[in-house]
N, CA, C and O atoms as a printed pandas DataFrame, in Angstrom:
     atom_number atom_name residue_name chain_id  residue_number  x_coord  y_coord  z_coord
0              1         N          UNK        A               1    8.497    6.444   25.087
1              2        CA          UNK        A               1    8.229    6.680   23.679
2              3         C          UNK        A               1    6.780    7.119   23.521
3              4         O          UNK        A               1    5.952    6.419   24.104
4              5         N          UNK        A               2    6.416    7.986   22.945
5              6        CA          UNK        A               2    5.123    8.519   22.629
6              7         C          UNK        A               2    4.586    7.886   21.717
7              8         O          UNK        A               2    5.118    7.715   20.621
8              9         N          UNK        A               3    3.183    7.345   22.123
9             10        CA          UNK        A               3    2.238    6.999   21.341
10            11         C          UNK        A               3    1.869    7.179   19.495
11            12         O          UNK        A               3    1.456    8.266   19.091
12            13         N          UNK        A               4    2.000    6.444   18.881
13            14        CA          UNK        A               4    1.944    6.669   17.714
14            15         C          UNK        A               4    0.535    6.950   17.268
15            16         O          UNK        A               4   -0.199    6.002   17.542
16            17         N          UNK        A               5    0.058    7.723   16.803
17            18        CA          UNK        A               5   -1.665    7.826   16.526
18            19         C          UNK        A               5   -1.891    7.799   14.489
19            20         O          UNK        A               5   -1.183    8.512   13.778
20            21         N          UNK        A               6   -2.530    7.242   14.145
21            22        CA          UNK        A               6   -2.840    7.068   13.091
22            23         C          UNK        A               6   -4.503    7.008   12.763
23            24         O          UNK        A               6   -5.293    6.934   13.704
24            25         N          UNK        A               7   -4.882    7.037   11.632
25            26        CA          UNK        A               7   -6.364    6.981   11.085
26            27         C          UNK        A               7   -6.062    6.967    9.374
27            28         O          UNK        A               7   -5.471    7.782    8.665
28            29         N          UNK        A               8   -6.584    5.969    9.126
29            30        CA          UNK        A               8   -6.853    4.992    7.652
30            31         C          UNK        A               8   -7.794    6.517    7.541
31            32         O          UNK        A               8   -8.263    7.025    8.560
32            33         N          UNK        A               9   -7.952    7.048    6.358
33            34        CA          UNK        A               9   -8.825    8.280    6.229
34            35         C          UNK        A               9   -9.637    7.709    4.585
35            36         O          UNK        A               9  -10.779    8.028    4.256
36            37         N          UNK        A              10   -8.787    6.909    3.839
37            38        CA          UNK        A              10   -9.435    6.198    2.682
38            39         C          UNK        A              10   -8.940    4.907    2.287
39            40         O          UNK        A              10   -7.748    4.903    1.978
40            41         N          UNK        A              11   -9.489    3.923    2.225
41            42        CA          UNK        A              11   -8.497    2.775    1.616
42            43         C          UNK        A              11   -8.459    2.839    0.340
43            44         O          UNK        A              11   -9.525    3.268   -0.103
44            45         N          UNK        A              12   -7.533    2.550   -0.619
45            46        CA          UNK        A              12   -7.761    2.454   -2.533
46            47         C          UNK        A              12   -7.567    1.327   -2.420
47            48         O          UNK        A              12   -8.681    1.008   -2.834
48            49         N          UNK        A              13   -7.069    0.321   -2.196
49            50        CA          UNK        A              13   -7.162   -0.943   -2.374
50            51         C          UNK        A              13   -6.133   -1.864   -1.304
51            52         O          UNK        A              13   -5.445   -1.491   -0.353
52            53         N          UNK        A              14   -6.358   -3.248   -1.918
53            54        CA          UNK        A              14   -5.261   -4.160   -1.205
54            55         C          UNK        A              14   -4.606   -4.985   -2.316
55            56         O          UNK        A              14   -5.283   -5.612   -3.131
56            57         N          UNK        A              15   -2.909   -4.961   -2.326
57            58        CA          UNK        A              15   -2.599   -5.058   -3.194
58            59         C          UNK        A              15   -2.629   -7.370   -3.215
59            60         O          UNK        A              15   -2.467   -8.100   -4.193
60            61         N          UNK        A              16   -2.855   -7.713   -1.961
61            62        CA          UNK        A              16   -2.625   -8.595   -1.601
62            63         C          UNK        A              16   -2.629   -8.984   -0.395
63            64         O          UNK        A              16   -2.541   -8.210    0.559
64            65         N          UNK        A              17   -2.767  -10.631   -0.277
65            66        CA          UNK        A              17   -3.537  -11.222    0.901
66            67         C          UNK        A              17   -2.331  -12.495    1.756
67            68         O          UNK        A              17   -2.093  -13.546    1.162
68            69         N          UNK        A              18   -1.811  -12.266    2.866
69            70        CA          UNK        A              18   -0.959  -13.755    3.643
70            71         C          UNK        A              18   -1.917  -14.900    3.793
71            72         O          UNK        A              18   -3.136  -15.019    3.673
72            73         N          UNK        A              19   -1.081  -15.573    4.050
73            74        CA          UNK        A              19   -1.906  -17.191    4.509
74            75         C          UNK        A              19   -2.378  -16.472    5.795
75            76         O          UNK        A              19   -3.466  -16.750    6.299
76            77         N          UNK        A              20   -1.674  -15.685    6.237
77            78        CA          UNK        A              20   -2.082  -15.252    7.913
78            79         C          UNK        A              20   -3.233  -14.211    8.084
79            80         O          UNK        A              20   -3.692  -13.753    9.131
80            81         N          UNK        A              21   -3.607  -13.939    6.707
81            82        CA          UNK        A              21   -4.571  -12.795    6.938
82            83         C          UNK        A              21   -4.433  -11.461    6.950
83            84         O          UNK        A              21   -5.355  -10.703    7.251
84            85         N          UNK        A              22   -2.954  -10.984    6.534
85            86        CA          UNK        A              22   -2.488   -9.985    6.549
86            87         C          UNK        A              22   -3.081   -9.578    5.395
87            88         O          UNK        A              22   -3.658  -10.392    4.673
88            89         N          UNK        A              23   -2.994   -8.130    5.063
89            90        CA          UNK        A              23   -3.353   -7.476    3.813
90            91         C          UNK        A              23   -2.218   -6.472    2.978
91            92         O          UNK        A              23   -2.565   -5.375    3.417
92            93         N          UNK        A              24   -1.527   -6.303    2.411
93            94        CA          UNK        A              24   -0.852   -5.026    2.204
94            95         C          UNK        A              24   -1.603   -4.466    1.042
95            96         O          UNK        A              24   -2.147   -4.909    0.031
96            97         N          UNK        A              25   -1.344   -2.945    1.784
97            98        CA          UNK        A              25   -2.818   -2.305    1.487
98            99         C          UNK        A              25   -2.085   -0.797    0.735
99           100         O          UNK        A              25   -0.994   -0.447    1.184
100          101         N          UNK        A              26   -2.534   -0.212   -0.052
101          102        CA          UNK        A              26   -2.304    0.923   -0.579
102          103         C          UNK        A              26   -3.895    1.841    0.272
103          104         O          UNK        A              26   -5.019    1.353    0.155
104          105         N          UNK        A              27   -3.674    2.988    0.959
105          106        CA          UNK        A              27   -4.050    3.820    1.551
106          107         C          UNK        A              27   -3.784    5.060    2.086
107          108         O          UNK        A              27   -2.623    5.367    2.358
108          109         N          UNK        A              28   -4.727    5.836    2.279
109          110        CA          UNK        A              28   -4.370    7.161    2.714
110          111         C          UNK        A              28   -4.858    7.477    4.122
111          112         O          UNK        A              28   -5.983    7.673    4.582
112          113         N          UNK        A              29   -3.199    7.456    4.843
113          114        CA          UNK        A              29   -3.142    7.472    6.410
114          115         C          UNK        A              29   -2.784    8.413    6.877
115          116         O          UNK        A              29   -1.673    8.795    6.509
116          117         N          UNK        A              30   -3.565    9.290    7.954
117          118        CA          UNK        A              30   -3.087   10.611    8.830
118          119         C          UNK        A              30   -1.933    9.914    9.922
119          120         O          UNK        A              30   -2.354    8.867   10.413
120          121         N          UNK        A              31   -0.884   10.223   10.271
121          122        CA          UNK        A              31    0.024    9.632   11.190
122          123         C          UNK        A              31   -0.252   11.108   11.949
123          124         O          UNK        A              31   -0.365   12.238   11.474
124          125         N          UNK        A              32   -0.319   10.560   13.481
125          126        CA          UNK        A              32   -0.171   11.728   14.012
126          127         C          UNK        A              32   -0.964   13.349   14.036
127          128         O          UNK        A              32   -0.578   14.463   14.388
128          129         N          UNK        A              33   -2.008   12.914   13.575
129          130        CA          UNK        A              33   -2.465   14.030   12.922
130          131         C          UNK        A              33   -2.359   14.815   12.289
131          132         O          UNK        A              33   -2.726   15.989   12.256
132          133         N          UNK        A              34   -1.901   14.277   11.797
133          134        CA          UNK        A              34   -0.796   15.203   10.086
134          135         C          UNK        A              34   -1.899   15.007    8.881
135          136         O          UNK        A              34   -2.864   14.253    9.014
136          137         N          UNK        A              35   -1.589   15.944    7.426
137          138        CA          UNK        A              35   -2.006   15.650    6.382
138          139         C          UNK        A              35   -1.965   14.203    5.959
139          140         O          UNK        A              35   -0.889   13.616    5.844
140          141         N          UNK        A              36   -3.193   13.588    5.712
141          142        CA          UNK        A              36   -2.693   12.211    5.449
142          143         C          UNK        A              36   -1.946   12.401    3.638
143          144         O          UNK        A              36   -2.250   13.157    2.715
144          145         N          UNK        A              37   -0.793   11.214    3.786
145          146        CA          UNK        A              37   -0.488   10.669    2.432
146          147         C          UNK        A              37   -0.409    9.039    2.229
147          148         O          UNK        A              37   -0.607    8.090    2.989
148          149         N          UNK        A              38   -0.079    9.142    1.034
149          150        CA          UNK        A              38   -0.275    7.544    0.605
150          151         C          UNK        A              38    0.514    6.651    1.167
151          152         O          UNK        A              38    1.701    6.975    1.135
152          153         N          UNK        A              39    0.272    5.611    1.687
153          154        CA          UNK        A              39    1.005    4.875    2.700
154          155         C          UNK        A              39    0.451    2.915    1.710
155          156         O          UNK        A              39   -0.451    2.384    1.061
156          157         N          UNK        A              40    1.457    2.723    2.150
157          158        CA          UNK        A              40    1.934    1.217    1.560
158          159         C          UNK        A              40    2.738    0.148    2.642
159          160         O          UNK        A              40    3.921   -0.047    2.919
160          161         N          UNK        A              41    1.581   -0.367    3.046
161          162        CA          UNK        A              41    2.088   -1.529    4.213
162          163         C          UNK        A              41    1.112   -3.132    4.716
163          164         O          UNK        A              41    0.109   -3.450    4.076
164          165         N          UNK        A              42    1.383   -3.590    5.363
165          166        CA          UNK        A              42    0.840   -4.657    5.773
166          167         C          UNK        A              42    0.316   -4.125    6.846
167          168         O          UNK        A              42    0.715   -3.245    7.609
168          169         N          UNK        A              43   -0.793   -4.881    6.804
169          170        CA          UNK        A              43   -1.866   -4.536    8.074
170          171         C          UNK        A              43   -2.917   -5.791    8.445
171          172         O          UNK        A              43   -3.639   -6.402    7.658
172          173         N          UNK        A              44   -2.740   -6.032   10.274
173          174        CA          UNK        A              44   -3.612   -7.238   10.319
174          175         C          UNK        A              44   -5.411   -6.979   10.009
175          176         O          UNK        A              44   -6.001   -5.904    9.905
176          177         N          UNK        A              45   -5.829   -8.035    9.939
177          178        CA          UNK        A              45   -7.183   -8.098    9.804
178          179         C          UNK        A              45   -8.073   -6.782   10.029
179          180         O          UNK        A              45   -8.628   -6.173    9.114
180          181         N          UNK        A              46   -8.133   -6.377   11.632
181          182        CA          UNK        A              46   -8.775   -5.347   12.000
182          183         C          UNK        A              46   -7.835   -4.283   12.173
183          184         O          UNK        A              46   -8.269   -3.349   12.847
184          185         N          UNK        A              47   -6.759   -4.181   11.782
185          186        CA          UNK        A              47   -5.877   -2.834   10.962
186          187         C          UNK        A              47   -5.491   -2.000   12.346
187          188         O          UNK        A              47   -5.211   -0.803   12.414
188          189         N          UNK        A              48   -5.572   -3.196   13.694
189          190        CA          UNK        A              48   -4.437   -2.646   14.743
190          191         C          UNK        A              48   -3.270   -2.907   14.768
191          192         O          UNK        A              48   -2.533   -2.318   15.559
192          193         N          UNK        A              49   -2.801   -3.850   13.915
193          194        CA          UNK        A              49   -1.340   -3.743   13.616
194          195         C          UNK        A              49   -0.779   -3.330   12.496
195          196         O          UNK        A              49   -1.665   -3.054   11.687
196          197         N          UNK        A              50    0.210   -3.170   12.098
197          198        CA          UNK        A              50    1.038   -2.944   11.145
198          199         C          UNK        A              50    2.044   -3.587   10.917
199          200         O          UNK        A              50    2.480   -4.158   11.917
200          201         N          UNK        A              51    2.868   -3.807    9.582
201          202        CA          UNK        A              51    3.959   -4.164    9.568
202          203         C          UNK        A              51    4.699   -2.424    8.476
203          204         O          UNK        A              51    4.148   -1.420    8.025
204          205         N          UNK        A              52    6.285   -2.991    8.497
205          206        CA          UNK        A              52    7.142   -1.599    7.659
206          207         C          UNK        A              52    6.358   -1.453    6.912
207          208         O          UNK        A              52    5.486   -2.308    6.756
208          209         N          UNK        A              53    6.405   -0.038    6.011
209          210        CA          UNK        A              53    5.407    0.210    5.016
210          211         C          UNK        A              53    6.283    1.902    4.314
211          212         O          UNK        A              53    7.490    2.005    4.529
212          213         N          UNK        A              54    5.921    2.480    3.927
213          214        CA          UNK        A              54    6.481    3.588    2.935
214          215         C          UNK        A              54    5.119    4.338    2.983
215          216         O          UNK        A              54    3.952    3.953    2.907
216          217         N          UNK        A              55    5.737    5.614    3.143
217          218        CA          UNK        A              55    4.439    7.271    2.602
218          219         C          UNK        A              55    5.005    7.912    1.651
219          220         O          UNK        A              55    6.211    8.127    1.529
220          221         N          UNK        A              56    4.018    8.282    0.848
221          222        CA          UNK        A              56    4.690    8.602    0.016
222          223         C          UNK        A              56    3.806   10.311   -0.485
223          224         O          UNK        A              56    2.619   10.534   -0.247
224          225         N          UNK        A              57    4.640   11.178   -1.101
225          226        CA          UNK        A              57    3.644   12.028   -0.992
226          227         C          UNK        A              57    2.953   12.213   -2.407
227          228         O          UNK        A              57    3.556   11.488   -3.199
228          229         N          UNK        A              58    1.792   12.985   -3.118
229          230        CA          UNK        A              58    0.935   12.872   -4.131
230          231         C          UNK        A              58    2.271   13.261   -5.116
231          232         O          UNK        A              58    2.306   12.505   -6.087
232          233         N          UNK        A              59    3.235   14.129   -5.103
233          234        CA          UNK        A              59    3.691   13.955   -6.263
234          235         C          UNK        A              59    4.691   12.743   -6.314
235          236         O          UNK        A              59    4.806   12.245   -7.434
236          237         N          UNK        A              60    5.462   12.157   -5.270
237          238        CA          UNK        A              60    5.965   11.314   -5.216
238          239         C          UNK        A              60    5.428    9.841   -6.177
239          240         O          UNK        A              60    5.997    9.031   -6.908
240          241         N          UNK        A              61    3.765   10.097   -5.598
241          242        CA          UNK        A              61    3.159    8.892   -6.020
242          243         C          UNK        A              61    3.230    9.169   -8.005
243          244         O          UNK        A              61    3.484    8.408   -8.939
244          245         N          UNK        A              62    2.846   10.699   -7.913
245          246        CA          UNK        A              62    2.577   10.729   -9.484
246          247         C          UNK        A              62    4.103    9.849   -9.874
247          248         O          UNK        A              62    4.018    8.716  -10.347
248          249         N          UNK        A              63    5.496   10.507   -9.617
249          250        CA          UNK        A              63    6.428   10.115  -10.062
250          251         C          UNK        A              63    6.542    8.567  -10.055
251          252         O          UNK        A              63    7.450    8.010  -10.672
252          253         N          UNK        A              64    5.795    8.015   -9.489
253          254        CA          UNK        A              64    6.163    6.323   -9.355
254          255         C          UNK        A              64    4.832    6.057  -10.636
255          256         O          UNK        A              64    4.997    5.551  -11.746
256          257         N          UNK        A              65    4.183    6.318  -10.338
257          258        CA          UNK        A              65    3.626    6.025  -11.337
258          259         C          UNK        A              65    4.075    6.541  -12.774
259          260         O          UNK        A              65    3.881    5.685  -13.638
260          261         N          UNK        A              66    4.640    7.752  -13.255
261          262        CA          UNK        A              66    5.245    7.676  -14.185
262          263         C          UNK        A              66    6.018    6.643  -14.603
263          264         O          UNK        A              66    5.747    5.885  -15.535
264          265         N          UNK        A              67    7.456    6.599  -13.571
265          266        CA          UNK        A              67    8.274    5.070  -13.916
266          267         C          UNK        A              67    7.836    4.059  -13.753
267          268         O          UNK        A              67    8.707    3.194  -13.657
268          269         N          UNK        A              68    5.994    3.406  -13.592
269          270        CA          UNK        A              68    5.636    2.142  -13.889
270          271         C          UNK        A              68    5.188    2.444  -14.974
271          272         O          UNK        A              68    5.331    1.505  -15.758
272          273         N          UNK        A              69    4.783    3.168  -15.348
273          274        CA          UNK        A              69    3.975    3.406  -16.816
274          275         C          UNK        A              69    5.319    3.287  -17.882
275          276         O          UNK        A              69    5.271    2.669  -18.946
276          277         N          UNK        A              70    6.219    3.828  -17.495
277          278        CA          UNK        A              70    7.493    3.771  -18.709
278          279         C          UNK        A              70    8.029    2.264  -18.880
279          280         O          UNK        A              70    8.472    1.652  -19.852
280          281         N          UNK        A              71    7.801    1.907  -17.492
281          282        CA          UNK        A              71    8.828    0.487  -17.270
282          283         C          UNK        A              71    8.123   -0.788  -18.007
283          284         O          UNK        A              71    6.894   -0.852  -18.024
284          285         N          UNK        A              72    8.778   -1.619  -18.507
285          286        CA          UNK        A              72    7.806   -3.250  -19.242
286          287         C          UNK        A              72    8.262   -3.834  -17.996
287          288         O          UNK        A              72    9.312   -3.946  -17.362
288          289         N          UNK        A              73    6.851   -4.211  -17.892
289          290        CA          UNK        A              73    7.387   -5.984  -16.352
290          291         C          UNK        A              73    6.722   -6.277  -16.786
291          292         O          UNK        A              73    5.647   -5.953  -17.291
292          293         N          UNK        A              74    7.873   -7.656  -16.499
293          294        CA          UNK        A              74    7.411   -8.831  -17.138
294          295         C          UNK        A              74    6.539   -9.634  -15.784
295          296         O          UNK        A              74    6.639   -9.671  -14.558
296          297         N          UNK        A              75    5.729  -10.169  -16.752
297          298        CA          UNK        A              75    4.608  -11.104  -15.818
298          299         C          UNK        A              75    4.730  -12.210  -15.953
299          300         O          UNK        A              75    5.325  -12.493  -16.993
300          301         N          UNK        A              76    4.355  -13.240  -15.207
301          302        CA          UNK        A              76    4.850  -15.136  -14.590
302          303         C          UNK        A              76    3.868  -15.609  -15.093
303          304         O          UNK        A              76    3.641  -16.748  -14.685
304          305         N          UNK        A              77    2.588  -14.917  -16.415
305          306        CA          UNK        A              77    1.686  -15.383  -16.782
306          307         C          UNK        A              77    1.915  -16.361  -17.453
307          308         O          UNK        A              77    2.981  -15.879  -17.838
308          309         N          UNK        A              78    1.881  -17.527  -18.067
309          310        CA          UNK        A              78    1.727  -18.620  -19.471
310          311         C          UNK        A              78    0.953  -18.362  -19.942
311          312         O          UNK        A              78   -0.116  -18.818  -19.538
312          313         N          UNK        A              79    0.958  -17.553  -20.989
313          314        CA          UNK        A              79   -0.106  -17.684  -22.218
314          315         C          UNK        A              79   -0.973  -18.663  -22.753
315          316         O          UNK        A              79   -1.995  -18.565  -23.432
316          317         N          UNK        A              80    0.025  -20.210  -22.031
317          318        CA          UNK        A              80   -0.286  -21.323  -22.767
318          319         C          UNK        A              80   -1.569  -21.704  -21.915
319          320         O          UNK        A              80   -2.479  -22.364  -22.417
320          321         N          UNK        A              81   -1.602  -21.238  -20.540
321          322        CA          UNK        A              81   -2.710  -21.204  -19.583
322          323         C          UNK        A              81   -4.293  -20.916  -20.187
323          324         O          UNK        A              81   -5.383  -21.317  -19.781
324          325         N          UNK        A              82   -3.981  -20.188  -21.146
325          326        CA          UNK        A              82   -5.171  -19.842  -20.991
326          327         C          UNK        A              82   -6.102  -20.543  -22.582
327          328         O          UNK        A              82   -5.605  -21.082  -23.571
328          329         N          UNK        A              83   -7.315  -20.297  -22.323
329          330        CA          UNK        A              83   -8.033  -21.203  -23.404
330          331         C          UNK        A              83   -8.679  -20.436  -24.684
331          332         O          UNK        A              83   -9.252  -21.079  -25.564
């Protein structure tokens, strides 16, 4: 099996953190030396591993972001939480 080659080219953020230290990370990854696109996955600490993840391409992303912008989610907030 041939070597998989990748390069993180920008991070935009992390959407979230494991007890283990994992990160899943929204970023823009060259696979292979390809055009990088937006990629969505778990990644350990120093970002030699990976877990599954999704690419997605810029209009793809626009389109997801359209249907979050249309969509209501609901949030696990309590209102009553707060002061």
């Amino acid at each position: 099996m041939a070597e998989l080659k990748f390069e993180i080219t920008k991070n935009i953020g992390v959407l979230s953190e494991s007890a283990r230290g994992w990160t899943k990370e929204l970023n823009m990854v060259s696979w292979n030396e390809r055009e990088p696109k937006y990629d969505l996955r778990e990644w350990n600490p120093d970002h030699t591993r990976m877990g599954k993840g999704i690419t997605l391409t810029e209009e793809e992303v626009e389109t997801l972001k359209k249907l979050l912008n249309g969509e209501e989610i609901e949030d696990d907030i309590d209102e009553d939480d707060f002061v």
